[in-house]
C-alpha positions in Angstrom: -13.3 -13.2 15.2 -11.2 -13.2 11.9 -10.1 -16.0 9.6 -7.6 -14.1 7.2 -5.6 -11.0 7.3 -5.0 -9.2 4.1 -1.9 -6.5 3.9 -1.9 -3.7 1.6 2.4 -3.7 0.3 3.2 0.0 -0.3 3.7 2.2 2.2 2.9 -0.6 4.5 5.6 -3.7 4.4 7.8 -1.3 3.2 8.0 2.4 2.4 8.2 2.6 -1.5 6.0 5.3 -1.3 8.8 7.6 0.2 11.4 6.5 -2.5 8.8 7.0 -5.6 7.8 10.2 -4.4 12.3 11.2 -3.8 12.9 10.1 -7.2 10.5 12.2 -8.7 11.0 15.3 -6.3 14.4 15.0 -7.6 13.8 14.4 -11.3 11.6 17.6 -11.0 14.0 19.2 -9.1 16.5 18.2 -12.8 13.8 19.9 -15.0 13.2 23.5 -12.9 9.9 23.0 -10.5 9.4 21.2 -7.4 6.5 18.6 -6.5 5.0 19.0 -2.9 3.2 16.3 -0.7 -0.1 17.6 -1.2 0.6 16.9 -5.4 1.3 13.3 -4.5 -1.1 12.5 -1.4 -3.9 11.6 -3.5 -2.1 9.6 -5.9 -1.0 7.0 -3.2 -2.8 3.7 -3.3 -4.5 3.8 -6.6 -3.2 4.4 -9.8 -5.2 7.6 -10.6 -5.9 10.6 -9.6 -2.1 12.3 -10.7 -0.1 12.4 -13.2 3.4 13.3 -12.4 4.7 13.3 -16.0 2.1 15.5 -17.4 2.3 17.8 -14.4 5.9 17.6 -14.5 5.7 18.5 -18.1 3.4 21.8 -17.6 5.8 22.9 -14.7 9.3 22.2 -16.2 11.0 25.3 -16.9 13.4 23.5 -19.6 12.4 20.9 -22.1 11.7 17.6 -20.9 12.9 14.4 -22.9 10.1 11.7 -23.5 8.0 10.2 -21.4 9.6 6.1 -21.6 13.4 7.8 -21.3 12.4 10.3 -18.4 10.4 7.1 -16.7 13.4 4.5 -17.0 15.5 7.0 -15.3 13.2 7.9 -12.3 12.9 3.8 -11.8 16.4 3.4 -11.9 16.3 5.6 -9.0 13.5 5.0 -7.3 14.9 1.3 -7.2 18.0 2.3 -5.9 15.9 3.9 -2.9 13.5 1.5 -2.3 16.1 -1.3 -1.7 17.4 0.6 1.3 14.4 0.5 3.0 13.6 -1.1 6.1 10.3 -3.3 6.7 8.3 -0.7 9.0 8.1 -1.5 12.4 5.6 -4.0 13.8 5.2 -5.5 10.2 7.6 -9.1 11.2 5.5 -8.9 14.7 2.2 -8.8 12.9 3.7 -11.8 10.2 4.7 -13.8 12.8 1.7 -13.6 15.3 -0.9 -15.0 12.2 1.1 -17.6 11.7 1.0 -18.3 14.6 -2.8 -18.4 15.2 -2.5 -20.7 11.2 -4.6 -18.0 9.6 -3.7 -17.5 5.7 -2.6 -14.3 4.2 -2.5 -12.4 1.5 -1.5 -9.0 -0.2 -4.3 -6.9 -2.2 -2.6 -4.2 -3.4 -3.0 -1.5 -6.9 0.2 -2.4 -7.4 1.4 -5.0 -10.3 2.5 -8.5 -9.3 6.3 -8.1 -10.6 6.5 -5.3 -8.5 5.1 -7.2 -5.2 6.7 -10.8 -6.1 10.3 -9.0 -6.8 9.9 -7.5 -3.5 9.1 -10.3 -1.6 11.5 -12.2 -2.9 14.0 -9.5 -2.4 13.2 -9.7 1.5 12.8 -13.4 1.4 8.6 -13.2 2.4 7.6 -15.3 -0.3 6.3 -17.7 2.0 4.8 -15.4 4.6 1.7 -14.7 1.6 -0.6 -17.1 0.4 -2.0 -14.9 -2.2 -1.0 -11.9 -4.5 -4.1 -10.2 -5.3 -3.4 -7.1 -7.6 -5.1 -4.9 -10.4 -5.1 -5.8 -13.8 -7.0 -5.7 -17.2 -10.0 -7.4 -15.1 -9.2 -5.6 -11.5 -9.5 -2.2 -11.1 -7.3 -0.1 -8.7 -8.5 0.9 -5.2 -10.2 2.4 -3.7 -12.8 -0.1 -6.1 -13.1 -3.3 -3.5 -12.1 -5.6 -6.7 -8.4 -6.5 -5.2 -9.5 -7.3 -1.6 -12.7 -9.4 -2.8 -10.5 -11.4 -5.0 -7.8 -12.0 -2.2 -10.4 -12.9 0.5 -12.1 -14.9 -2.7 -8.6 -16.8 -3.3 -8.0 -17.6 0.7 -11.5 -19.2 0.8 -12.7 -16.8 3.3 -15.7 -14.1 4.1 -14.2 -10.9 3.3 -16.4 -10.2 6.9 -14.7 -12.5 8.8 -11.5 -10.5 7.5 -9.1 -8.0 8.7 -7.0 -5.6 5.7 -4.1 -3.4 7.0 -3.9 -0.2 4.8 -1.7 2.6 4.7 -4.1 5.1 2.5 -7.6 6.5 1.9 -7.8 5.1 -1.0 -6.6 1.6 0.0 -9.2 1.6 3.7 -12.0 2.8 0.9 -11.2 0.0 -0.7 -11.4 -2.7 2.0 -14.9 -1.4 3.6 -16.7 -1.6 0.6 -15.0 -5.2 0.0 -17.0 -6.1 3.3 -13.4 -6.2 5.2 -12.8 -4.7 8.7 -9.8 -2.3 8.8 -6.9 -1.5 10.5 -5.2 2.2 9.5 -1.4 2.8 9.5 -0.5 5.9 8.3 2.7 6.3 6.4 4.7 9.1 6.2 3.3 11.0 3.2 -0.3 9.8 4.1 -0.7 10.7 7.6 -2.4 14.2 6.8 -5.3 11.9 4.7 -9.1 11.3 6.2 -8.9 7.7 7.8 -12.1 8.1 9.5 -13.6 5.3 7.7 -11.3 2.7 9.2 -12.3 0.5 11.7 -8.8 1.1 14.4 -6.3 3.6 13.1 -2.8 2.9 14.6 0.5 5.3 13.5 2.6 2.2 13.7 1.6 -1.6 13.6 4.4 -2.0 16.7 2.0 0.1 18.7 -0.5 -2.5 18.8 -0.5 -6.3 18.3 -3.4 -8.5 16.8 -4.9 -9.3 20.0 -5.2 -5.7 21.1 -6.7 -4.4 17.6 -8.9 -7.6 17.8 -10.1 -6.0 21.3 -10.8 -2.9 20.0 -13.1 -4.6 17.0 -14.9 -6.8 19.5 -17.1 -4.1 20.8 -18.2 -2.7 17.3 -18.6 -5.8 16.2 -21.0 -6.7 18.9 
């Protein structure tokens, strides 16, 4: 029924979206204001939609130093976060059963590619992914389809012969108007979004394996 599987990274393989959203709760938390979930939600799997500098910036009750210094130092935290996390659960399950069955894989994520090839080099899955697919000067962020149509483009497959695993709106958007069928797996600050457009919604990919979401799809694809 599918040829490829394409992962979103954030929030997905891992939970960097937890450890971004820490190290700026906390660097708010420096300057006098707070930042809530419901600030952040729609921020998580595209670039747009929030700025937390300029937000941060209109909340702070003391002076805020520039944007580049104030940046460094939430990264410098943020990395120091992000390197304690675990892969989520179900996500070496999931890698190990496609290779199994020979299909390719890739990432398409809104992401940049250092920050997807230092992680998977960091957790030694550089040679779990065929292809990188991320935005760029010529690829928009999700939820445009751009990243997933160039991953499935790259693999040498029909994006509707396909299956994306997402973690946000923005990112299951993104793969159903690529032409993609879609598995949903909430993270822990996206679970409160609208995944009704996804084709199976899971809250973990060890509640399911491949064959059992691949049940699920065969009647709607019929």
């Amino acid at each position: 029924m599918i040829d490829a599987v394409v992962f979103d990274f954030d929030g997905l393989i891992i939970d960097t979206e937890s450890s971004s959203f820490r190290a700026w709760v906390e660097t708010y938390e420096e300057y006098g204001c707070t930042l809530v979930e419901e600030d952040w939600a729609r921020h998580i799997g595209t670039i747009n939609g929030f700025d937390p500098y300029g937000t941060l910036c209109a909340r702070a009750t003391v002076p805020v130093p520039p944007e580049d210094e104030l940046r460094a130092a939430k990264r410098a935290r943020e990395q120091e976060l992000v390197e304690a996390e675990p892969v989520r659960p179900g996500v070496m399950a999931w890698l190990d059963d496609v290779a199994a069955r020979g299909l390719p894989v890739a990432i398409a994520s809104s992401s940049p590619v250092h920050w997807i090839t230092g992680h998977l080099t960091r957790l030694g899955f550089t040679d779990r992914f065929a292809v990188v697919a991320c935005c760029d000067d010529e690829r928009p962020p999700k939820p445009a389809p751009d990243v997933y149509v160039a991953a499935c483009e790259e693999l040498g497959v029909a994006p509707s012969r396909s299956l994306a695993i997402e973690d946000s709106a923005h990112g299951v958007a993104a793969a159903k108007a690529a032409g993609l069928w879609c598995v949903a797996v909430p993270g822990p600050l996206t679970r409160t979004l609208d995944f009704s457009a996804a084709d199976v919604a899971l809250e973990s990919l060890a509640d399911a394996t491949l064959d059992e979401v691949l049940g699920r799809l065969g009647p709607i694809a019929r």
